[in-house]
N, C-alpha and C positions, 0 to 999 in steps of 0.2 A: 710498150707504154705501161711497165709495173704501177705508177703511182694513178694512173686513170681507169680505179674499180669501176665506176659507172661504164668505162668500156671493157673490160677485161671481164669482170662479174657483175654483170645488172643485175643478178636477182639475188645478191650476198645483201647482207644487212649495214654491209657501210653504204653500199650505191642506194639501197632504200634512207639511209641516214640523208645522204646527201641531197635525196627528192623530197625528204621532209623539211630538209633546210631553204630548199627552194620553194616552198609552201608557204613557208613562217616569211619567207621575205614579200613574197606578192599578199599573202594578209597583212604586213605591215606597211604596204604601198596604198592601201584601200584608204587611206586617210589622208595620206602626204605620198601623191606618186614616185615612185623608184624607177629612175630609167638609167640613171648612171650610176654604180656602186663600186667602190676601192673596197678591196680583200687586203688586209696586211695584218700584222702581228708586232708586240712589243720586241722583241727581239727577233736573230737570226733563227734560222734552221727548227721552226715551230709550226710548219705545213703549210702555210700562208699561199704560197704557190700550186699544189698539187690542190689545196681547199679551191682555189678561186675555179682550176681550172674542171677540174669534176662538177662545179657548179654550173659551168658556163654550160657543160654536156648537157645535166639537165634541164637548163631550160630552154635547150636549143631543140631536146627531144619531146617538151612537150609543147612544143609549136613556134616557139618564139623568135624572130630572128634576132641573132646576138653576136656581137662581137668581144673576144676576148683579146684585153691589148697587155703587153709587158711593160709597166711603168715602171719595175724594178731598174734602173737607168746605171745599175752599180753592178749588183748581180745577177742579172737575167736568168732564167730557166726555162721560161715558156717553149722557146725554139730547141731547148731538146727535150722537154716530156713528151713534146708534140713530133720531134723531129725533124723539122723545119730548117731550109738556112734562114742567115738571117745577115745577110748584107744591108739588106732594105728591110726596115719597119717604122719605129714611129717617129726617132729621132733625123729619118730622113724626110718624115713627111713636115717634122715642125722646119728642117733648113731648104724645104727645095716648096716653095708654093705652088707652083705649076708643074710639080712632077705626079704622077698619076698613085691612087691610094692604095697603098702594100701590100693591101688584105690579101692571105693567103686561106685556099679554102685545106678544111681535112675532112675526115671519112665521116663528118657528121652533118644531116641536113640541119641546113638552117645558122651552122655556127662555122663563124670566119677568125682568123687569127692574126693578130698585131703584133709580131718579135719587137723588141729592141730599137733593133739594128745598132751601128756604131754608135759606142759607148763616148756622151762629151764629159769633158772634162771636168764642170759643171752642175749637174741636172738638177738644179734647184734653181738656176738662170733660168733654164727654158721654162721651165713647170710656172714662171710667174710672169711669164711675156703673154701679148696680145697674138699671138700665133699658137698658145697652145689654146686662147680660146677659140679659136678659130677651128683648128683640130679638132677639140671637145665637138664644138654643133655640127661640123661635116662627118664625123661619126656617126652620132644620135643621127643626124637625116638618113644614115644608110641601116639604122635596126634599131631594134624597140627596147634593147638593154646592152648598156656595153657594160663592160667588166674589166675592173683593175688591177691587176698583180703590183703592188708596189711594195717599195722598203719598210721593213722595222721603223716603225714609229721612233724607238728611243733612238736607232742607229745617224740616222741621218735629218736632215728638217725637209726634204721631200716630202713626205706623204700628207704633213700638213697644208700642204702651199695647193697639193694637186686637188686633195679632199673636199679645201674650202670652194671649189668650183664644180664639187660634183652632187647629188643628192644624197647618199648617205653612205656610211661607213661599216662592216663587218667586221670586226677586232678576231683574230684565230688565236686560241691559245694552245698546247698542248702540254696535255695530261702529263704530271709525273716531273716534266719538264721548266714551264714556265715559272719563274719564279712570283710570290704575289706582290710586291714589291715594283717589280720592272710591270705587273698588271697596270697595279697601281697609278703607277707615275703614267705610262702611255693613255693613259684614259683622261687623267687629269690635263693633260696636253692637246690632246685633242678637245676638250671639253672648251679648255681654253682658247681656244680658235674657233669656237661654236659649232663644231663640226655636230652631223647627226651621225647617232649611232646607235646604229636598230639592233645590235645585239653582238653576244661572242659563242664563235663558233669551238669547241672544243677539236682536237684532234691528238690522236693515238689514243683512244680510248677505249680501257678493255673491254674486249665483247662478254656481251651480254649471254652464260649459256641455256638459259632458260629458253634463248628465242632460235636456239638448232633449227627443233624440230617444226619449227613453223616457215624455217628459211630454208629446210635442207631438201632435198629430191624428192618428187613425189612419185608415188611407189603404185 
């Protein structure tokens, strides 16, 4: 699991990055509660995925039950950061109503996983039927925060359709990478759909060396 610091190195300064970004969201809940949050990014390959799911750890480690589902409906990843098959996840739960819910558990208390599953043809059809609301509240009733891995805002019109049903939105950008531009325009997009959006998480961002020796082995 290379991209899941928070399990690989808890006590590295990206896993503390990442329990600060889980801080900043439950003080931003303190006003307007947070129980359902989409993770996506303006474009592909800007950490979008590997951000959601390090998120999802800590807030599963610090008590919270949580579900982490793969809305990415195009390009999934969840089921292998995590490992997982992934015959069954969410697309099976929005076509079978009476088949029983996918959650798969992993090596962390408190936090369950939602793959995929088969890829439709579609996923902008489902994300706006009265079965994915249905999905949404049968989640929420089984944990206190579920989490979304979904598409590039610019790439596809998914993440608006799924967004506008959920409580708020986390934009990732990555350092070096993200053009300001494609920033830009994904924000105005979602603005335009009145979606909430509590903030943007950076990713690949150079460490900081000042803070070694306060992260590094104690002697």
């Amino acid at each position: 699991m290379p991209n899941l610091i928070t399990l690989k190195d808890p006590r590295s300064p990206a896993a503390e990055a990442f329990r600060t970004l889980r801080t900043n969201i439950l003080f931003a809940a303190l006003d307007k509660p947070i129980h359902t949050l989409i993770v996506t990014s303006p474009a592909p390959d800007e950490g979008k995925s590997a951000t959601v799911a390090n998120l999802a750890v800590t807030m599963a480690q610090a008590g919270h039950t949580t579900i982490l589902v793969d809305a990415d409906l195009r390009r999934p990843s969840q089921h292998t950061l995590w490992s997982l098959p992934n015959e069954n996840g969410l697309t099976s739960l929005m076509l079978d109503e009476s088949g029983p819910l996918p959650l798969q558990n992993v090596k962390v208390d408190n936090l369950s996983v939602l793959t995929s599953g088969p890829l439709p043809n579609n996923p902008a059809d489902l994300f706006s039927t009265r079965r994915m609301d249905e999905v949404l509240a049968l989640l929420q009733s089984q944990a206190e925060y579920v989490l979304f891995d979904a598409p590039p805002v610019l790439a596809v019109t998914d993440t608006p359709l799924l967004a506008s049903k959920l409580d708020a939105l986390l934009l990732v950008i990555k350092a070096g990478t993200t053009r300001r531009d494609h920033a830009q325009r994904a924000k105005e997009i979602l603005q335009r759909a009145n979606i909430r959006i509590i903030g943007v998480a950076l990713s690949n961002a150079p460490r900081d060396s000042s803070m070694n020796s306060y992260y590094g082995p104690k002697r």
